[in-house]
C-alpha positions in Angstrom: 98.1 82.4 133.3 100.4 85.6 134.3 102.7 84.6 131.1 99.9 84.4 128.5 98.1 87.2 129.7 101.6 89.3 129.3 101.7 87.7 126.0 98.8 88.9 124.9 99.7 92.1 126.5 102.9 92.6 124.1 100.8 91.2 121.0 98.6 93.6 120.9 100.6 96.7 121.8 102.9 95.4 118.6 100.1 95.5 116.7 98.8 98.9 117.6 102.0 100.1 117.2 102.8 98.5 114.1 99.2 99.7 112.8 100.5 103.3 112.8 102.9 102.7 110.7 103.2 104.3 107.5 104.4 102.8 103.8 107.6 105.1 102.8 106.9 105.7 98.9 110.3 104.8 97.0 110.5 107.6 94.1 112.4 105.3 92.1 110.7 102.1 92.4 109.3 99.7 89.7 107.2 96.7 90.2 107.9 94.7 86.5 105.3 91.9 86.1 103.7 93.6 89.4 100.8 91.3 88.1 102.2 88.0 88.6 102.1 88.7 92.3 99.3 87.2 94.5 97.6 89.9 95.3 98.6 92.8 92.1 99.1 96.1 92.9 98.8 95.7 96.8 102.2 93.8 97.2 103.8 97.0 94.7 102.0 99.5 97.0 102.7 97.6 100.4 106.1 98.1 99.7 106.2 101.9 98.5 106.3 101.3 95.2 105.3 104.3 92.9 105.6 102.9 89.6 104.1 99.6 88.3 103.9 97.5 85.0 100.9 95.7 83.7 100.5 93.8 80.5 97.3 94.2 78.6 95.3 91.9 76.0 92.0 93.1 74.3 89.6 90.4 74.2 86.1 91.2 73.4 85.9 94.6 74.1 87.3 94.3 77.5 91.3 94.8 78.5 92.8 91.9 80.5 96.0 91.8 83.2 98.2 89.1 81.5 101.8 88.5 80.4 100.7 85.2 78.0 97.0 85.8 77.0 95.5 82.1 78.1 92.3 80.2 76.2 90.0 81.3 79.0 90.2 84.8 80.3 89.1 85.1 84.3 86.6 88.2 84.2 88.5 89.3 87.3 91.7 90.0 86.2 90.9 93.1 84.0 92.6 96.3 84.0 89.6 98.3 85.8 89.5 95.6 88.3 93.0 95.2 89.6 94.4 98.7 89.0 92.5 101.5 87.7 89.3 100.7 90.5 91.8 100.2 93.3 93.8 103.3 92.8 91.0 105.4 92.6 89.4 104.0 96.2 93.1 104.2 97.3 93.0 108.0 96.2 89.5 108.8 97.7 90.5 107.1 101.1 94.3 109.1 101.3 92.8 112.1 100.7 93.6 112.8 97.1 96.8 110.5 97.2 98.2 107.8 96.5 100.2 107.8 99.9 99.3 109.9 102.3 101.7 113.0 102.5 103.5 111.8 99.0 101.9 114.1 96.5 104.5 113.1 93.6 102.4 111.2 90.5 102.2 107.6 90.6 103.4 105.9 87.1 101.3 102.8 85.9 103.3 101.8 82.5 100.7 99.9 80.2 102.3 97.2 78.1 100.2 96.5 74.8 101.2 93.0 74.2 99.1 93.1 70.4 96.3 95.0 68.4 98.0 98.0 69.9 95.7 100.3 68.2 92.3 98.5 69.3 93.4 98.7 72.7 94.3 102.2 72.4 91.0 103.1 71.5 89.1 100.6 73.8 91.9 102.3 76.6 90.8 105.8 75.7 87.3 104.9 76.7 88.2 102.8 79.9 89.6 105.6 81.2 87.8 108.5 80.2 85.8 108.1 84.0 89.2 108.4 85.8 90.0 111.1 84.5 89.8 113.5 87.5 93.4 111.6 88.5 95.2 111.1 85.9 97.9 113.2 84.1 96.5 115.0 81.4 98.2 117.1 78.0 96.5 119.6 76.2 98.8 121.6 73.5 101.9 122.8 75.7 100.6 122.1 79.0 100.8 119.2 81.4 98.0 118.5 84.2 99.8 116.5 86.9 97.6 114.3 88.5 97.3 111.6 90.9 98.4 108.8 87.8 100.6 108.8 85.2 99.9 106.7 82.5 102.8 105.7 79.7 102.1 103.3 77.0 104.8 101.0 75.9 104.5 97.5 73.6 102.5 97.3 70.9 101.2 101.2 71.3 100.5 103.1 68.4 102.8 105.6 67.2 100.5 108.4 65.6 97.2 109.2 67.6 
């Protein structure tokens, strides 16, 4: 009895201690394909990552998370749903941050796999309600934010 109670002792000391722990943000970090992971954008962000890639299809007026667009889409695996609602709640909960203390941007690169200028424009509306955190550009200026957003793929080149 004396060994499991000391067992349990040590268990749960490790795990209040461990609970304390912070993630260290990795400045130069890229999750490629972060998507392809079981749980997208946690597993990038559990390990620090400040930078992530996610592949985009337009389908039906609503942009999907995949590399290889399948026949069905799985309404749960759009862009708002595993990266730009998550990041926001992530920002509201660490006070305005991404991680708390690391007030450097955090870069999600959106790969247009095709129709590049359809999702641009559905984009430009998806976004318009985050727009409080992320990175903005007006003439010569640059508003920092909480997100960075860069296009690559099929983007268009004049907007």
């Amino acid at each position: 009895m004396r060994f499991i109670l000391l067992n349990f002792t040590f268990l749960l000391l490790n795990a209040i201690l461990l609970s304390g722990q912070t993630v260290q943000p990795l400045p130069n970090a890229h999750a490629h394909n972060d998507y392809e992971h079981d749980r997208p954008l946690f597993d990038a962000l559990a390990q620090g990552f400040t930078s992530v890639e996610v592949d985009v299809y337009l389908v039906d007026g609503e942009i999907y998370v995949y590399h290889d667009l399948p026949k069905q889409v799985d309404p749960n695996r759009t862009l708002r749903k595993l990266y730009l609602d998550p990041l926001k709640q992530r920002i509201e909960q660490n006070g305005g941050q991404i991680y708390p203390g690391y007030e450097t941007t955090f870069f999600l690169m959106i790969d247009i796999k095709k129709n590049g200028l359809a999702v641009y424009e559905q984009l430009k509306e998806q976004l318009a309600p985050y727009q409080d955190i992320l990175t903005s550009y007006s003439e010569n200026q640059k508003n920092e934010r909480q997100i960075t957003i860069f296009l690559s793929g099929d983007r268009p080149m004049k907007t």
